[in-house]
C-alpha positions as YAML, in Angstrom:
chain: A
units: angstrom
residues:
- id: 1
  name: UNK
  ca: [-39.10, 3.62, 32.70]
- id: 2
  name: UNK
  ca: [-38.96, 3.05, 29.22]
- id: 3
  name: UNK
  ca: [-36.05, 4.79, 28.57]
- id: 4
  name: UNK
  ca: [-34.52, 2.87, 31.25]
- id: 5
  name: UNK
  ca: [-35.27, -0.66, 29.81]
- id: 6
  name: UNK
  ca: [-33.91, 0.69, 26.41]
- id: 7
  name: UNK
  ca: [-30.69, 1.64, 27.54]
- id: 8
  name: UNK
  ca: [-30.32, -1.82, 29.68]
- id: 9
  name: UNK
  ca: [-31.49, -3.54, 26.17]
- id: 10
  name: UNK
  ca: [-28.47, -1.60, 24.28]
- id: 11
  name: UNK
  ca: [-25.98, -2.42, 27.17]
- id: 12
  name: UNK
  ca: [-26.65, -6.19, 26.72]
- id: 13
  name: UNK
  ca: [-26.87, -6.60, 23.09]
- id: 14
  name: UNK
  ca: [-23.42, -4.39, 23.20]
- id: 15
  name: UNK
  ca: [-21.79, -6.83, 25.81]
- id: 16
  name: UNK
  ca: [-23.05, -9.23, 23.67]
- id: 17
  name: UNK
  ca: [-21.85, -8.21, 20.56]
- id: 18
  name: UNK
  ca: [-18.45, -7.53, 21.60]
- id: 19
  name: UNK
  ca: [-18.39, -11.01, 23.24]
- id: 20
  name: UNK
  ca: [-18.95, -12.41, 20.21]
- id: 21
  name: UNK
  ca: [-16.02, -10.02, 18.04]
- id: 22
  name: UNK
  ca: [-13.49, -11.34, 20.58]
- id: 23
  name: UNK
  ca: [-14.53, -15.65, 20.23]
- id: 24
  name: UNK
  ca: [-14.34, -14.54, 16.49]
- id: 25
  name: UNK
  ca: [-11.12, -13.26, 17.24]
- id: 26
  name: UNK
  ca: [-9.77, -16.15, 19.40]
- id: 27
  name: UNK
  ca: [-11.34, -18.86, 17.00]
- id: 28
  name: UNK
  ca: [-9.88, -17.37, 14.35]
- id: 29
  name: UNK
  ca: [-6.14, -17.30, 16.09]
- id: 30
  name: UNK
  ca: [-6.68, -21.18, 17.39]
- id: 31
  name: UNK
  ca: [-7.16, -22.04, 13.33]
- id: 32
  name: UNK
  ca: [-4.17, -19.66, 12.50]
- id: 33
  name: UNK
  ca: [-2.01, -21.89, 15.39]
- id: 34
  name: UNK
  ca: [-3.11, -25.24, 13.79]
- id: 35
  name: UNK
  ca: [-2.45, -24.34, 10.30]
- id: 36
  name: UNK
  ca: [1.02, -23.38, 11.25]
- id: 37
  name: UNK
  ca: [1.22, -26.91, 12.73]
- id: 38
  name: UNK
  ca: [0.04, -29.33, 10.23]
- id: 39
  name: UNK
  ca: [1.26, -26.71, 7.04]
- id: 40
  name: UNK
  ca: [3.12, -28.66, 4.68]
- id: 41
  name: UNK
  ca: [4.18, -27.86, 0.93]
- id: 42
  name: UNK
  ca: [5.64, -31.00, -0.04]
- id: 43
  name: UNK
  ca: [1.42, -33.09, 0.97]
- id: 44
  name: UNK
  ca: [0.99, -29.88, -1.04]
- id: 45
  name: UNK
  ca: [2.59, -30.55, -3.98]
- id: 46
  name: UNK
  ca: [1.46, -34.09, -3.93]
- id: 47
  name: UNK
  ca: [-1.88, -33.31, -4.01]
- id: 48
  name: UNK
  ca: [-1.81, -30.91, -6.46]
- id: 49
  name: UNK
  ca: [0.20, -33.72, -8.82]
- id: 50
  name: UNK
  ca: [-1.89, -36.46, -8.01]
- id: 51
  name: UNK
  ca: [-5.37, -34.66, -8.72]
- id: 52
  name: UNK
  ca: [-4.51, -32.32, -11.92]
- id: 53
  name: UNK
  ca: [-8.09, -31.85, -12.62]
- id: 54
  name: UNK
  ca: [-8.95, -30.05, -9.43]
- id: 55
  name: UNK
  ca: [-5.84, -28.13, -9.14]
- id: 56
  name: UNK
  ca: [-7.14, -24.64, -9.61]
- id: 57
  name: UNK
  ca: [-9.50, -25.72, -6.29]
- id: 58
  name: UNK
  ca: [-6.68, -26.87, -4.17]
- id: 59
  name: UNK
  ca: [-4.35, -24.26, -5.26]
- id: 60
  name: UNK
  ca: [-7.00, -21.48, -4.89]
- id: 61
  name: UNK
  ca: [-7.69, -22.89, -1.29]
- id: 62
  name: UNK
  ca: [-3.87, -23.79, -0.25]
- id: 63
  name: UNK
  ca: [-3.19, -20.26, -1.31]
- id: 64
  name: UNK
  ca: [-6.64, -18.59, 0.80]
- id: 65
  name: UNK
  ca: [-5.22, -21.31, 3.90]
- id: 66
  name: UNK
  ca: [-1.73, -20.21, 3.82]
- id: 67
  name: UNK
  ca: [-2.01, -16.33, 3.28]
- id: 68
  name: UNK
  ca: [-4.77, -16.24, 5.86]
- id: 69
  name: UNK
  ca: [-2.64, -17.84, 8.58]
- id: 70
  name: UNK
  ca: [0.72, -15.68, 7.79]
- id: 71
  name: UNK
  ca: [2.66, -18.44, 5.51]
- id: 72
  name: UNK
  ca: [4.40, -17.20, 2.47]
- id: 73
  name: UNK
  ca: [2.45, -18.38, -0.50]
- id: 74
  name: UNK
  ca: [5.33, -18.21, -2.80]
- id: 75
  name: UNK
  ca: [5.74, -22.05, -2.32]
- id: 76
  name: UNK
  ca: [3.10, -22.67, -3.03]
- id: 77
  name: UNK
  ca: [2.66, -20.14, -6.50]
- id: 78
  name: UNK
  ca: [5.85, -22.00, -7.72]
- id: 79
  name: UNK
  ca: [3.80, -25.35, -7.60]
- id: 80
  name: UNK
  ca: [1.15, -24.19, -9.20]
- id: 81
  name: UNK
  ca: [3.35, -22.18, -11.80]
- id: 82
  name: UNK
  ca: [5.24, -25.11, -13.11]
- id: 83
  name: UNK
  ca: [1.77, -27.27, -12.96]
- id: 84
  name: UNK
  ca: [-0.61, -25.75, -14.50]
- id: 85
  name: UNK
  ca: [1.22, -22.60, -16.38]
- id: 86
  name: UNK
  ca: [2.14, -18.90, -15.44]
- id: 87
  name: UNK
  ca: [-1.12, -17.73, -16.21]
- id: 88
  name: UNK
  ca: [-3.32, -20.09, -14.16]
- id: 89
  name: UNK
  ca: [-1.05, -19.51, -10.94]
- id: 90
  name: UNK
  ca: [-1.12, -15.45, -11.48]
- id: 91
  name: UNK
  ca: [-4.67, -15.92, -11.22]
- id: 92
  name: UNK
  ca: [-5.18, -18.61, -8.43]
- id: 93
  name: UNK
  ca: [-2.84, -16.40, -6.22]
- id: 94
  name: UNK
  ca: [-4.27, -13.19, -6.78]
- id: 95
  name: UNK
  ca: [-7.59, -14.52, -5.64]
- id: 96
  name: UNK
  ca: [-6.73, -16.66, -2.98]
- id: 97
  name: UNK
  ca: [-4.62, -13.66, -1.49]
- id: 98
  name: UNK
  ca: [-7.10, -11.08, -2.19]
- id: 99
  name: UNK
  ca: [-10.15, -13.22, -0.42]
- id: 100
  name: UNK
  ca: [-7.81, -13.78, 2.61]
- id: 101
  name: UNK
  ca: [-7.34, -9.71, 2.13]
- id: 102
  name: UNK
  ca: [-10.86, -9.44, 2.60]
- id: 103
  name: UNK
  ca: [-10.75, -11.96, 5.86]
- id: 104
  name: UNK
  ca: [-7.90, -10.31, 7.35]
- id: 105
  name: UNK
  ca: [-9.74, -6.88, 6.82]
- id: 106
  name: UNK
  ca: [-12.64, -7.97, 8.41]
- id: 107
  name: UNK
  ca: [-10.62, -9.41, 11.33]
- id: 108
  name: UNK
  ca: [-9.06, -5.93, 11.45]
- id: 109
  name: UNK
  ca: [-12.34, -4.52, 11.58]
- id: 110
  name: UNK
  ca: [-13.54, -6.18, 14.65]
- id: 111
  name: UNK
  ca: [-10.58, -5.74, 16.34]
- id: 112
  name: UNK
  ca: [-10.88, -1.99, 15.79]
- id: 113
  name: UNK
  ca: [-14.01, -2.08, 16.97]
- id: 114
  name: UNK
  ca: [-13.84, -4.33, 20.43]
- id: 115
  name: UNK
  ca: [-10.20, -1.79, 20.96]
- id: 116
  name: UNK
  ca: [-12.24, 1.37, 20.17]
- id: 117
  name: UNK
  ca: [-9.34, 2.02, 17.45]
- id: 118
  name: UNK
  ca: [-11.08, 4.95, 15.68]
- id: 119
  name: UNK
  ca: [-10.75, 7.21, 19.03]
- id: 120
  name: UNK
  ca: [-7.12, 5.59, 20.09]
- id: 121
  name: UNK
  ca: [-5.91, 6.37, 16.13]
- id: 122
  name: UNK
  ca: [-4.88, 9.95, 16.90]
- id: 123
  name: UNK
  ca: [-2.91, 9.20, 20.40]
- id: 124
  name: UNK
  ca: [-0.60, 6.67, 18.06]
- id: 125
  name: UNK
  ca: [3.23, 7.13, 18.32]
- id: 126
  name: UNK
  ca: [5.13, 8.10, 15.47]
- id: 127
  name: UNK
  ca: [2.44, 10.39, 14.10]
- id: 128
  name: UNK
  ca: [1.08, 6.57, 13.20]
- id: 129
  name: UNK
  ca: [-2.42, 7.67, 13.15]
- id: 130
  name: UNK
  ca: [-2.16, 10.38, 10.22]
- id: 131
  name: UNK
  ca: [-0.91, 7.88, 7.85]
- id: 132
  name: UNK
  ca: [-3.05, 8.12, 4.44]
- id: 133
  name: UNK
  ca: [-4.73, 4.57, 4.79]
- id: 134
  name: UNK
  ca: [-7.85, 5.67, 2.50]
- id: 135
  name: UNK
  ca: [-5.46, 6.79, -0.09]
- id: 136
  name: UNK
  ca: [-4.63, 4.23, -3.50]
- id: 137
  name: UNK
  ca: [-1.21, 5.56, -3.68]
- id: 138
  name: UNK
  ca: [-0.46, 4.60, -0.36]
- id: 139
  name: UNK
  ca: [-2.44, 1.52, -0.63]
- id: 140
  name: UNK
  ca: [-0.41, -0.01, -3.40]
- id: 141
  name: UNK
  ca: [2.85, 1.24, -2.26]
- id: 142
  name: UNK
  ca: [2.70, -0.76, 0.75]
- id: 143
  name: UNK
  ca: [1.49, -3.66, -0.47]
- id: 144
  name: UNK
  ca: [4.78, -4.33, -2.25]
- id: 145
  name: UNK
  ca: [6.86, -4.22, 1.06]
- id: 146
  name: UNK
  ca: [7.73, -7.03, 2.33]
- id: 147
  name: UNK
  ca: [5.54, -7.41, 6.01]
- id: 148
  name: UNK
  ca: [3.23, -4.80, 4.16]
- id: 149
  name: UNK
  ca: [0.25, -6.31, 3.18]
- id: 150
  name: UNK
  ca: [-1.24, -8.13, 5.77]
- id: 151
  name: UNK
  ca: [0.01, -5.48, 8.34]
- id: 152
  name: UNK
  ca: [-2.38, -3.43, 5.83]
- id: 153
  name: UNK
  ca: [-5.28, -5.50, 5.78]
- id: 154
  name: UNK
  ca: [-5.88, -5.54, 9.35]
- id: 155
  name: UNK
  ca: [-5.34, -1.93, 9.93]
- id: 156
  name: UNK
  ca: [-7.60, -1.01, 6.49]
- id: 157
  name: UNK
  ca: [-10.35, -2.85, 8.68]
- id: 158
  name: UNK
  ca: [-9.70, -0.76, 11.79]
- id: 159
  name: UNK
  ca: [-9.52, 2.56, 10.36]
- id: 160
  name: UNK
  ca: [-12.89, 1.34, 8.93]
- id: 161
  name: UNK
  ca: [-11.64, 2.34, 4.88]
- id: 162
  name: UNK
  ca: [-14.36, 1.55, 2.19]
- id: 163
  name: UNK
  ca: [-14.57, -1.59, 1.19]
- id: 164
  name: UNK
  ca: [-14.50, -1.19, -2.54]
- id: 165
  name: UNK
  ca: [-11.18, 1.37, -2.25]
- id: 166
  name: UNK
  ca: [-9.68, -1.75, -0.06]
- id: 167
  name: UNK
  ca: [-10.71, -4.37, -2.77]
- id: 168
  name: UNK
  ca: [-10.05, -2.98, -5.99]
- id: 169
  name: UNK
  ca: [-6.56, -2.02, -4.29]
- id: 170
  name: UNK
  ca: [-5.72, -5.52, -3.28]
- id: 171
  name: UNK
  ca: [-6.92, -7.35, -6.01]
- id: 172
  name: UNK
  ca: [-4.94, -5.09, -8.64]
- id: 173
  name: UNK
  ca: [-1.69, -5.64, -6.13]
- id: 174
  name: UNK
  ca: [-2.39, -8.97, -5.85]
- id: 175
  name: UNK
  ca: [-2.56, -9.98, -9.38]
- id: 176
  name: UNK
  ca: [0.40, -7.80, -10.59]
- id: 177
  name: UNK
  ca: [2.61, -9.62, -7.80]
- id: 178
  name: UNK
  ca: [1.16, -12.87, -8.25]
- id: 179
  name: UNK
  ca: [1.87, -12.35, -12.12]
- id: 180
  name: UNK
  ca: [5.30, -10.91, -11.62]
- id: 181
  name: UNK
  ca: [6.30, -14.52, -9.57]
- id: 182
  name: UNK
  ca: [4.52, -17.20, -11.81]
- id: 183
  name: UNK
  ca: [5.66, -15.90, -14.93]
- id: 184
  name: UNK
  ca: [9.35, -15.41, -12.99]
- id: 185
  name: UNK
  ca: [9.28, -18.98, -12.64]
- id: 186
  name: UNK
  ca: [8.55, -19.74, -16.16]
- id: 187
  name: UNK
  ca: [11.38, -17.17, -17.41]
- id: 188
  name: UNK
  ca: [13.68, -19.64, -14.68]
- id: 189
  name: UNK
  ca: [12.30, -22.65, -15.56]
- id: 190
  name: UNK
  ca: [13.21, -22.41, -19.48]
- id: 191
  name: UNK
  ca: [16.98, -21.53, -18.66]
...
């Protein structure tokens, strides 16, 4: 009887807790839909002009908003480039894609789980599901193509990789792409 009520208790809570994966899921695609709506770099660049002194905020959290709902933050990295210096929007950019990194993993991890991804990884097409996800080399290599790294991020959190192999992989990539655009800008900008 015990036994019984146990496995009923486990049954629910699983229901339960894959109820609440797919509302995180569907909230998180209904803020994704309004972002792309109301997403404009010109309010952007006015609000980074008009308030100077919190410009590393807004950039870091224009960056985290648009990389998190799928807009190019290159507009945005230019802004902040010519603002506040090469340097500062390396920096701001890096972070702000490399927290999103972590969101998008996550997301990718709860999607894995509600789809059951580990045991549907080796029926892939394309021999898709031996791909080296949990290796660095691979890790940074796509990361600098173009669709690459948020394609990455989501399937890094369904294959389940460590999370400090995922982080200190994006933030390195991050940083070194962010860098290579803001101080691009500067090397356009003095020509």
């Amino acid at each position: 009887m015990d036994n019984n009520l146990n496995s009923l208790k486990r049954g629910y809570f699983s229901n339960w807790h894959k109820t609440v994966r797919v509302l995180f899921i569907a909230v998180y695609l209904i803020v994704i839909i309004l972002i792309l709506f109301s997403f404009d770099i010109s309010q952007i660049q006015a609000v980074l002009e008009h308030h100077q002194k919190l410009a590393f905020i807004i950039g870091f959290l224009a960056i985290f908003v648009s990389a998190v709902a799928f807009i190019p933050t290159t507009p945005v990295t230019i802004s902040v480039a010519l603002l506040l210096g090469p340097f500062q929007a390396a920096l701001i950019t890096g972070l702000g894609t490399t927290v999103s990194s972590l969101v998008q993993y996550q997301l990718g991890r709860q999607v894995g789980d509600v789809l059951n991804f580990a045991e549907r990884k080796s029926r892939l097409p394309l021999k898709l599901g031996k791909l080296p996800v949990d290796s660095p080399l691979f890790l940074f290599v796509v990361r600098f193509l173009p669709i690459g790294p948020i394609g990455l991020n989501f399937l890094c959190g369904a294959c389940q990789i460590s999370l400090l192999l995922f982080l200190w992989t994006a933030l390195a990539t991050n940083l070194v792409a962010s860098a290579i655009l803001a101080y691009g800008v500067e090397g356009v900008t003095r020509f």
